[in-house]
C-alpha positions as CSV (number, residue, x, y, z in Angstrom):
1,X,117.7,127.6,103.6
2,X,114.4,127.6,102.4
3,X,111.6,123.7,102.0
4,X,110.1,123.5,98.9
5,X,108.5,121.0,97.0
6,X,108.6,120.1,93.5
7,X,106.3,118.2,91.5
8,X,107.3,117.4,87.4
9,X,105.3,115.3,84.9
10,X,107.4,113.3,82.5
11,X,105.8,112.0,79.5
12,X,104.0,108.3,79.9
13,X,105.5,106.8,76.9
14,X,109.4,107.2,78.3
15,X,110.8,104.3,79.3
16,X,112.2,103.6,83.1
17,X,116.0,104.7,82.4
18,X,114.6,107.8,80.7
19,X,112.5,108.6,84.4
20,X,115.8,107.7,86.3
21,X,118.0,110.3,84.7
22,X,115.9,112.9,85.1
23,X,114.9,112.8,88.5
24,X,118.4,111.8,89.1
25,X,119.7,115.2,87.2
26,X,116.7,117.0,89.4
27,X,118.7,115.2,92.5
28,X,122.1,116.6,91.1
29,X,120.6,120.0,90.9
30,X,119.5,120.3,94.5
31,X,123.0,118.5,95.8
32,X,124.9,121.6,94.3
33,X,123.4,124.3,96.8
34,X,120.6,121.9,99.0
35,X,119.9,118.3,100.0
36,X,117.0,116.6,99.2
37,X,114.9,115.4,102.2
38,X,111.7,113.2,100.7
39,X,111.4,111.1,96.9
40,X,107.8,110.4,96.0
41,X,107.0,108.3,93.0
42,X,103.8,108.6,92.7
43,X,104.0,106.3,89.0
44,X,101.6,106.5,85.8
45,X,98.3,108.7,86.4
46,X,95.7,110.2,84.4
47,X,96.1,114.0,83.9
48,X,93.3,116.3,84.2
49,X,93.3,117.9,80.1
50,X,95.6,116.6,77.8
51,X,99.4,118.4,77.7
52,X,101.4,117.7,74.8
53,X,98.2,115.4,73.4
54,X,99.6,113.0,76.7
55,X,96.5,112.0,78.6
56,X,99.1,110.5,81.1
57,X,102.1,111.3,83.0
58,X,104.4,109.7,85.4
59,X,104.5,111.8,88.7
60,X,107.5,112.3,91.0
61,X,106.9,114.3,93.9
62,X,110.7,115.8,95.5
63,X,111.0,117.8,98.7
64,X,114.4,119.4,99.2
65,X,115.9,122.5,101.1
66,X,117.6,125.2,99.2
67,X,118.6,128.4,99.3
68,X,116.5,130.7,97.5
69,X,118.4,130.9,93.8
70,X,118.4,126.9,93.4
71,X,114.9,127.4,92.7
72,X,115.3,129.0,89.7
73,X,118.1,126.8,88.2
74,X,115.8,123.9,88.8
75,X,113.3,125.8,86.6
76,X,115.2,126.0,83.9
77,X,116.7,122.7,83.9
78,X,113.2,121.2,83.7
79,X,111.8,123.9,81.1
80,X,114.8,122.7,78.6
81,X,114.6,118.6,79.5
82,X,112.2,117.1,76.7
83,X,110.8,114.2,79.1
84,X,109.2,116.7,81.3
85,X,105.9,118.2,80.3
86,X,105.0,120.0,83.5
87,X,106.5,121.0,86.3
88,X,105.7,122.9,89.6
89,X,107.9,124.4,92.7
90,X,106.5,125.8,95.5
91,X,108.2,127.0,99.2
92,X,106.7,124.9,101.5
């Protein structure tokens, strides 16, 4: 099993329960093939250019261990979620 660390944006104007399921899907993603070792709200923050005409996002820093095809589910669970607007993963 591999660290990595994940780092998604979701839009400003979603409300709290809207932030709580998706980090709680992101959680339910790891818990299949990993276990998630740090949560990181980082809250509301000004974005560096505007994505999606957003010039704020709510940031939630995750650190989990995986093995290396998790990755890759968790990608394409946050490209298809509407409530994100970025999204990075990185091995740590």
């Amino acid at each position: 099993m591999r660290n990595y660390e994940l780092v998604f944006v979701v839009k400003p104007n979603a409300d709290e329960e809207t932030r709580e399921a998706v980090l709680n899907k992101v959680k339910e993603v790891i818990s299949t093939d990993g276990e998630v070792a740090n949560v990181d709200v980082w809250g509301t923050r000004k974005l560096a250019y505007p994505i999606a005409k957003f010039n704020e996002g709510h940031y939630v820093l995750v650190n989990f261990s995986a093995g290396v095809e998790l990755p890759k589910e968790l990608d394409r669970n946050l490209k298809i979620n509407e409530n994100v607007i970025r999204h990075m993963i990185v091995a740590a």
